[in-house]
mmCIF file of the N, C-alpha and C atoms, coordinates in Angstrom:
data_MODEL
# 
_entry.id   MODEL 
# 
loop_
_atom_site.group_PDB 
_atom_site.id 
_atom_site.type_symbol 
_atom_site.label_atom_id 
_atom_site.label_alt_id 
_atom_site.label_comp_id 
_atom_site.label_asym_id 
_atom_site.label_entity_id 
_atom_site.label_seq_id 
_atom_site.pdbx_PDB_ins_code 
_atom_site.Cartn_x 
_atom_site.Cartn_y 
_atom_site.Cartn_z 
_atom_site.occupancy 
_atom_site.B_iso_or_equiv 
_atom_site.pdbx_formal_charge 
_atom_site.auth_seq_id 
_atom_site.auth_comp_id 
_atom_site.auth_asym_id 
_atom_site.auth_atom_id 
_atom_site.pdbx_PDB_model_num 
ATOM 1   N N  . UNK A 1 1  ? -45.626 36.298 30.570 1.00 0.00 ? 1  UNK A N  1 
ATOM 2   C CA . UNK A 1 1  ? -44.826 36.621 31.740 1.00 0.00 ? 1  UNK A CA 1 
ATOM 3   C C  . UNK A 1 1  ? -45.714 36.555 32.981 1.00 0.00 ? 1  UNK A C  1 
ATOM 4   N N  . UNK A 1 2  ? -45.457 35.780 34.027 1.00 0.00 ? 2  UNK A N  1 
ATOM 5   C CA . UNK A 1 2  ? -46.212 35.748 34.983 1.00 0.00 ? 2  UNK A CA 1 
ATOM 6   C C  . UNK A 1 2  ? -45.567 36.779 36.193 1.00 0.00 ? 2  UNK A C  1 
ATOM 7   N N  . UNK A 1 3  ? -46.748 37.620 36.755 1.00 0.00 ? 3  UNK A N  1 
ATOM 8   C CA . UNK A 1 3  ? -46.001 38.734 37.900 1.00 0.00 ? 3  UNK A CA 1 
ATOM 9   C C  . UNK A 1 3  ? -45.699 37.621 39.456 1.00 0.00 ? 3  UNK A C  1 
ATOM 10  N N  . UNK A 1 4  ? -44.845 38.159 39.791 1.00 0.00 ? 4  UNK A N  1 
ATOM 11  C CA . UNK A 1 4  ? -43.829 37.812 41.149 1.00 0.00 ? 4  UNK A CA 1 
ATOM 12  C C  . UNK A 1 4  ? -43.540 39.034 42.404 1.00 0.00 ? 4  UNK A C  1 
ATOM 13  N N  . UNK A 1 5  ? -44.217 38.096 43.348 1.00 0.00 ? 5  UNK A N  1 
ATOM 14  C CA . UNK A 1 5  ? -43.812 39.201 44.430 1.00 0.00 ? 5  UNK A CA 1 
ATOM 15  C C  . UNK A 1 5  ? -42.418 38.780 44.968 1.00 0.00 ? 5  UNK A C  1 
ATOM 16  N N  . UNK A 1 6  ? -41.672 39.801 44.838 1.00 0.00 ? 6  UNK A N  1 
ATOM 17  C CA . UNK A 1 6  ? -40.343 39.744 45.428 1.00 0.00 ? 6  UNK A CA 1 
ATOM 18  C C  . UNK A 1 6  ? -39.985 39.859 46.571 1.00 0.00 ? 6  UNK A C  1 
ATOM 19  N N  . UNK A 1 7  ? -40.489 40.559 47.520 1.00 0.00 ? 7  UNK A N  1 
ATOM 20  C CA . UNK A 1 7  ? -40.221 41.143 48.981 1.00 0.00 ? 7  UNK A CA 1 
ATOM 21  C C  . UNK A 1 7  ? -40.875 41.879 49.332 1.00 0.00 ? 7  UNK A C  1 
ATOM 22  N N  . UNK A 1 8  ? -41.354 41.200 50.829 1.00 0.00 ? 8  UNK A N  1 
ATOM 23  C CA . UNK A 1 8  ? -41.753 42.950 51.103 1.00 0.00 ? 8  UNK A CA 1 
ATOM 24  C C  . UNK A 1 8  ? -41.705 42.126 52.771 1.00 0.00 ? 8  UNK A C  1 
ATOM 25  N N  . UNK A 1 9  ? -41.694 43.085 53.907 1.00 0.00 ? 9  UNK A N  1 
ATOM 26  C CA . UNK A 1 9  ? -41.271 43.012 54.972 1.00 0.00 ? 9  UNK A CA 1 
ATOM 27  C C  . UNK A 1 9  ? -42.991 43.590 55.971 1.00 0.00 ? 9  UNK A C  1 
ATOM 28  N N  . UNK A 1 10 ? -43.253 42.885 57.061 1.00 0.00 ? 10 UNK A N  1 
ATOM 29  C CA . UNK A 1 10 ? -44.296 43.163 57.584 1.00 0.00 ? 10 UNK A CA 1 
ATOM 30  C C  . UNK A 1 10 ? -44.324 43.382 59.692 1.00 0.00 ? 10 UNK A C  1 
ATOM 31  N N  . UNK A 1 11 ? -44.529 44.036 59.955 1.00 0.00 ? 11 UNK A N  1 
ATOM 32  C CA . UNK A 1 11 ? -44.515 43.936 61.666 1.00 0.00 ? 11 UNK A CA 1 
ATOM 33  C C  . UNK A 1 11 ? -45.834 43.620 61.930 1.00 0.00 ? 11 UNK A C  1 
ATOM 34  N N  . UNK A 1 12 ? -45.779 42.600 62.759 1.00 0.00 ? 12 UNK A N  1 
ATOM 35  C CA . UNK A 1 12 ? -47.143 42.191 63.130 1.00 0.00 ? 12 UNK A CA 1 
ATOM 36  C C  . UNK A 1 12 ? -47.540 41.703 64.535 1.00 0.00 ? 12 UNK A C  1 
ATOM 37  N N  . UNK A 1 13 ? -48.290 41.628 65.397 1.00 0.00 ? 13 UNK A N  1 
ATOM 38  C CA . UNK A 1 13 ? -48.837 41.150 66.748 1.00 0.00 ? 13 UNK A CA 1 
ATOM 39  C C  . UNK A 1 13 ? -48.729 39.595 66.712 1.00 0.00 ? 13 UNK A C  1 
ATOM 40  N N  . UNK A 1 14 ? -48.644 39.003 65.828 1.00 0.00 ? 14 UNK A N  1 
ATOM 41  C CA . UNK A 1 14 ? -48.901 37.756 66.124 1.00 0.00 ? 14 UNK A CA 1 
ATOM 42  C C  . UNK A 1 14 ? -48.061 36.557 64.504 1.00 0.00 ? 14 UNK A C  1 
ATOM 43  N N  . UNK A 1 15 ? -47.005 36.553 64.744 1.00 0.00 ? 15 UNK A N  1 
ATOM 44  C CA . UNK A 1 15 ? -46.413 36.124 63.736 1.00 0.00 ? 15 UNK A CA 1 
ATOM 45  C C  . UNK A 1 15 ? -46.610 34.866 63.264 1.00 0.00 ? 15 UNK A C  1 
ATOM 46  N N  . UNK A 1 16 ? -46.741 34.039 63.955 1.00 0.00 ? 16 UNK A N  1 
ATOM 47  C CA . UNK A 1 16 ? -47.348 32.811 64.215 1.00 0.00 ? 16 UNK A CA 1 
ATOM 48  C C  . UNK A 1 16 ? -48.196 32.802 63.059 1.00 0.00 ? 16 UNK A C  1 
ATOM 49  N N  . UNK A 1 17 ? -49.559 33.212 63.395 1.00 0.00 ? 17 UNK A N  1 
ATOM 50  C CA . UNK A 1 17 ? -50.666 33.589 62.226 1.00 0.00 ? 17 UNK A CA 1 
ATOM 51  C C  . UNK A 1 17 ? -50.524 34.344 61.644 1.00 0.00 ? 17 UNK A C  1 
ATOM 52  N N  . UNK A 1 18 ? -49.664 35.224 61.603 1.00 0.00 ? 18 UNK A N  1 
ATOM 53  C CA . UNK A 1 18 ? -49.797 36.131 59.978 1.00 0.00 ? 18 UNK A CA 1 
ATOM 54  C C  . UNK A 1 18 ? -48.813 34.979 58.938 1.00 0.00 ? 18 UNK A C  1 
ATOM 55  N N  . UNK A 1 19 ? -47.927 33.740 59.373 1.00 0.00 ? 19 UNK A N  1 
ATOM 56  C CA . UNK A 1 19 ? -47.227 32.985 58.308 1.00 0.00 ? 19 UNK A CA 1 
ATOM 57  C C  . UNK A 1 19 ? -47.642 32.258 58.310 1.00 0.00 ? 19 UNK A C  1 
ATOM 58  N N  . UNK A 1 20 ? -48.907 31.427 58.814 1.00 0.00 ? 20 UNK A N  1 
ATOM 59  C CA . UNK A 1 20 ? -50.104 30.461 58.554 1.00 0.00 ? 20 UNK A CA 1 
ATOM 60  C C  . UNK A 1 20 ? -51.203 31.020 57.581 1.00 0.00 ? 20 UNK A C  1 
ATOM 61  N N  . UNK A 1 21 ? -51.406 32.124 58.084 1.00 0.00 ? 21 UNK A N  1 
ATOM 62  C CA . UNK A 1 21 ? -52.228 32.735 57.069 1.00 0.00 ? 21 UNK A CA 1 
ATOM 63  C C  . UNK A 1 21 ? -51.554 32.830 55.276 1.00 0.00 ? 21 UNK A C  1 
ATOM 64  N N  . UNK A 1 22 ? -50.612 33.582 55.447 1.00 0.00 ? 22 UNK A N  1 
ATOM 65  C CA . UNK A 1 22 ? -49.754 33.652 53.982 1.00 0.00 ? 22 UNK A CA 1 
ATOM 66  C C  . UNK A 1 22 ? -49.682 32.200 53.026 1.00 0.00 ? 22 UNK A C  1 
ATOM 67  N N  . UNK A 1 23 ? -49.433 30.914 54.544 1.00 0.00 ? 23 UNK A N  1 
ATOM 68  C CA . UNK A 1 23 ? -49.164 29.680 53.752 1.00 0.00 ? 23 UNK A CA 1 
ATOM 69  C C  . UNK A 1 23 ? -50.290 29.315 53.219 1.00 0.00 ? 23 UNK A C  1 
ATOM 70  N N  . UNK A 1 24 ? -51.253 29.416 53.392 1.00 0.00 ? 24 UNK A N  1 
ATOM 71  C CA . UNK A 1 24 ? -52.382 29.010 53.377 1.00 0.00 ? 24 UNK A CA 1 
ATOM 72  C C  . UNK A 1 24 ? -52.834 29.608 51.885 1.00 0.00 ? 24 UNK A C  1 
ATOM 73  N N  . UNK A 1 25 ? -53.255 31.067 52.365 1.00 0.00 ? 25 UNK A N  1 
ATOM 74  C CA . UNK A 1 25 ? -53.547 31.651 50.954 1.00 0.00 ? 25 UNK A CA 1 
ATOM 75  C C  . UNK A 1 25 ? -52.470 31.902 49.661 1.00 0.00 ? 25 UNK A C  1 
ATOM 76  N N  . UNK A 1 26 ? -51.508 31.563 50.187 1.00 0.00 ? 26 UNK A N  1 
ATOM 77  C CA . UNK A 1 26 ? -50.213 31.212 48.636 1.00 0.00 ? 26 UNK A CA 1 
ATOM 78  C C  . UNK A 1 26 ? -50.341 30.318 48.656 1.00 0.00 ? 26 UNK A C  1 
ATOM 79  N N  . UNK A 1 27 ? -50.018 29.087 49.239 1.00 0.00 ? 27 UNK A N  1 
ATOM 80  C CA . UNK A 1 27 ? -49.997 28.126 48.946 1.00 0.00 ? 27 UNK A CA 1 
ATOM 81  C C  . UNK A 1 27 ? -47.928 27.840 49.382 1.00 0.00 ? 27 UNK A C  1 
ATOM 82  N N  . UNK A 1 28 ? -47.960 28.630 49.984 1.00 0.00 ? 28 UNK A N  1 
ATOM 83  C CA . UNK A 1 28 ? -46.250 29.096 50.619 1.00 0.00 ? 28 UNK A CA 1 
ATOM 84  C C  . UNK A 1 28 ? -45.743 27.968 51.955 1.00 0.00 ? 28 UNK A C  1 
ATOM 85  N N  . UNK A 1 29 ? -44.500 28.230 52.197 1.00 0.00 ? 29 UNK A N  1 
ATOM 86  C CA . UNK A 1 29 ? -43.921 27.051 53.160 1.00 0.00 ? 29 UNK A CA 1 
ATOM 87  C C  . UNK A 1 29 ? -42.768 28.433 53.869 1.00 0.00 ? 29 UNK A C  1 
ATOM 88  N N  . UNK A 1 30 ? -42.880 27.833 54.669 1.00 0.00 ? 30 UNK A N  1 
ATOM 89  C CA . UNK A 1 30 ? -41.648 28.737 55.885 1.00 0.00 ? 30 UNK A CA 1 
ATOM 90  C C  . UNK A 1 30 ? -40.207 28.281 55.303 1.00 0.00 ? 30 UNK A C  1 
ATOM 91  N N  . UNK A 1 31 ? -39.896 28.983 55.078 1.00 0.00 ? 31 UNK A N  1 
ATOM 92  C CA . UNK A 1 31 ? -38.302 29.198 54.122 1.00 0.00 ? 31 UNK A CA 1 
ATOM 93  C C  . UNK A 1 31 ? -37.388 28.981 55.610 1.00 0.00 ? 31 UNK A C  1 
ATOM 94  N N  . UNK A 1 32 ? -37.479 30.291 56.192 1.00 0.00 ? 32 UNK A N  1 
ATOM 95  C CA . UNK A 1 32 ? -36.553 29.999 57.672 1.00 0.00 ? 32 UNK A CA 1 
ATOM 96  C C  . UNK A 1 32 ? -36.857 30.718 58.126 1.00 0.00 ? 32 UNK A C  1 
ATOM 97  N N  . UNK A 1 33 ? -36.666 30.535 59.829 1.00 0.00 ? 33 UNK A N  1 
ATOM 98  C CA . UNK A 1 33 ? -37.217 31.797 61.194 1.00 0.00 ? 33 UNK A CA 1 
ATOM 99  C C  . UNK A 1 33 ? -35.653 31.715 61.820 1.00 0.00 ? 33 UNK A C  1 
ATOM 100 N N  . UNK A 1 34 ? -36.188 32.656 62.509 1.00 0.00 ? 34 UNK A N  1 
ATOM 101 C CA . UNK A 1 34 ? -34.732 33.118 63.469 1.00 0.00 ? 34 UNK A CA 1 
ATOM 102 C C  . UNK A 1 34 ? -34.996 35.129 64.095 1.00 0.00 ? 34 UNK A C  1 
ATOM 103 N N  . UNK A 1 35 ? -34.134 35.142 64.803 1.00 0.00 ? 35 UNK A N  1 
ATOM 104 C CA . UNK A 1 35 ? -34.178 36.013 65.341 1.00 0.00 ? 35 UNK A CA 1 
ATOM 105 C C  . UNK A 1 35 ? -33.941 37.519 63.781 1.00 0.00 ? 35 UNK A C  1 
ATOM 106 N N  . UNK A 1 36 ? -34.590 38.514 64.453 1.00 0.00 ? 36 UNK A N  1 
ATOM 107 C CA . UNK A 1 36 ? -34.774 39.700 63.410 1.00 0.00 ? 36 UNK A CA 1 
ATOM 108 C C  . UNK A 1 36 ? -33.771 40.800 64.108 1.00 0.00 ? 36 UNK A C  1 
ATOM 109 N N  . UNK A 1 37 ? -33.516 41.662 62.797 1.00 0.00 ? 37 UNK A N  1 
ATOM 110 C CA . UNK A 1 37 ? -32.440 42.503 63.445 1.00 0.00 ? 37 UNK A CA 1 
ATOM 111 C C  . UNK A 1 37 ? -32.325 43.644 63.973 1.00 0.00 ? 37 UNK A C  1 
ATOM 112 N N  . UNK A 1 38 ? -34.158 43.296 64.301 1.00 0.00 ? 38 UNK A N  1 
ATOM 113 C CA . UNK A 1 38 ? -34.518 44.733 65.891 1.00 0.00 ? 38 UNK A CA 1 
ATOM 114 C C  . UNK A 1 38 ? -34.913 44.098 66.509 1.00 0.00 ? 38 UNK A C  1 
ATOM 115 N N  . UNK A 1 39 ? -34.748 43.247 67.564 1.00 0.00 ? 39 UNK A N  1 
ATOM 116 C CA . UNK A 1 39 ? -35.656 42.610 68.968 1.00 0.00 ? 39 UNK A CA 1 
ATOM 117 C C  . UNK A 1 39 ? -36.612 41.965 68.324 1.00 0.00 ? 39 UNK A C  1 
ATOM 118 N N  . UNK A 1 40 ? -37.140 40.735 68.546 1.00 0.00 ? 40 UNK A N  1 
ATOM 119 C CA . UNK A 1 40 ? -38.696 39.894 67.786 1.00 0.00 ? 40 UNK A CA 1 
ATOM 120 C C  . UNK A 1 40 ? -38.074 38.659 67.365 1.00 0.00 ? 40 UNK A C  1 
ATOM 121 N N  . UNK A 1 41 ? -38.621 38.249 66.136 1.00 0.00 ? 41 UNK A N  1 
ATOM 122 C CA . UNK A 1 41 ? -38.339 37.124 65.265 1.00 0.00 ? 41 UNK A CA 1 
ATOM 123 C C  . UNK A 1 41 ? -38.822 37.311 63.815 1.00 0.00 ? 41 UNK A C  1 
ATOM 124 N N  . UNK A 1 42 ? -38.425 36.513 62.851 1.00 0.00 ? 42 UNK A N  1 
ATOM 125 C CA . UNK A 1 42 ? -38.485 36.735 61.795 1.00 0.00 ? 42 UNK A CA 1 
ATOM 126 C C  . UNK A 1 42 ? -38.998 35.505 60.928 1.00 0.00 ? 42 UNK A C  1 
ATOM 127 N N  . UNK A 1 43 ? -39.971 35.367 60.086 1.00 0.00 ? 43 UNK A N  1 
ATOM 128 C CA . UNK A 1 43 ? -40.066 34.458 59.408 1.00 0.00 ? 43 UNK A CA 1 
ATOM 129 C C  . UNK A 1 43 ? -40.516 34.855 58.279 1.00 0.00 ? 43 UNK A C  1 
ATOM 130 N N  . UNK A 1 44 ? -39.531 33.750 57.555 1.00 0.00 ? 44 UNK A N  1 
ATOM 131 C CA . UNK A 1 44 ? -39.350 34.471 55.715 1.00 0.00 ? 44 UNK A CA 1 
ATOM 132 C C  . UNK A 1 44 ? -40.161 33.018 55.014 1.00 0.00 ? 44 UNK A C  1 
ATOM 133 N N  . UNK A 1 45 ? -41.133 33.013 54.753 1.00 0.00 ? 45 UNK A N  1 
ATOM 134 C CA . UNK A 1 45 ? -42.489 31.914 53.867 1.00 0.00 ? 45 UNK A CA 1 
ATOM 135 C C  . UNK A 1 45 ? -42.124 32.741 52.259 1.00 0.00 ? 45 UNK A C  1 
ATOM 136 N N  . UNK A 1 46 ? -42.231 31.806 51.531 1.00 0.00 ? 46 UNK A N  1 
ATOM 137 C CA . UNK A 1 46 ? -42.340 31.710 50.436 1.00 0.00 ? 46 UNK A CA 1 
ATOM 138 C C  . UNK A 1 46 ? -42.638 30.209 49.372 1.00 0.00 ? 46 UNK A C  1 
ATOM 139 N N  . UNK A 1 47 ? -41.883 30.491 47.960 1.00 0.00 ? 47 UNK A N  1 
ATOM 140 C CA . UNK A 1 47 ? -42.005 29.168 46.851 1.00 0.00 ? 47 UNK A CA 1 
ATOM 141 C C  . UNK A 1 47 ? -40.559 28.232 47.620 1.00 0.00 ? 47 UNK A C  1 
ATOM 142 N N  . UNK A 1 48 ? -40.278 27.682 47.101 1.00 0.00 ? 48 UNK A N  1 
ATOM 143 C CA . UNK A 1 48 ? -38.865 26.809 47.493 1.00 0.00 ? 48 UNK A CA 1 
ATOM 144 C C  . UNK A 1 48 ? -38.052 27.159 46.765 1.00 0.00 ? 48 UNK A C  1 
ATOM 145 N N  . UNK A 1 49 ? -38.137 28.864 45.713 1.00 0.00 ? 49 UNK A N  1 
ATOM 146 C CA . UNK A 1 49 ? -37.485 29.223 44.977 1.00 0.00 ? 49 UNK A CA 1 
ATOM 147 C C  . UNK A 1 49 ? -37.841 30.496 45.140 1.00 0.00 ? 49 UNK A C  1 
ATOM 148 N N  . UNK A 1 50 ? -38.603 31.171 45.883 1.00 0.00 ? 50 UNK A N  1 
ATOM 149 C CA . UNK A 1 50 ? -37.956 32.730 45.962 1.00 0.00 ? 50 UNK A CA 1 
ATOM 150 C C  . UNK A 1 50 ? -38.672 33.105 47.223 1.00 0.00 ? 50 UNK A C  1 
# 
């Protein structure tokens, strides 16, 4: 059984690089951005399957 991170949600200064960073060290792709549902933006990186 291989472990899976499922979710988890992050606030950060600089979103830009905290989902360059993630892609990088997963090996992850930007799923989709768009506006978040307190003021900001949102970008959800992951597999092309979760």
């Amino acid at each position: 059984m291989t472990a899976r991170l499922e979710h988890t949600n992050y606030t950060v200064s600089n979103i830009e690089a905290t989902a360059a960073w993630m892609i990088d060290l997963f090996g992850w792709n930007i799923r989709w951005r768009g506006d978040s549902k307190t003021l900001g933006q949102s970008i959800h990186v992951g597999t092309e399957n979760h």
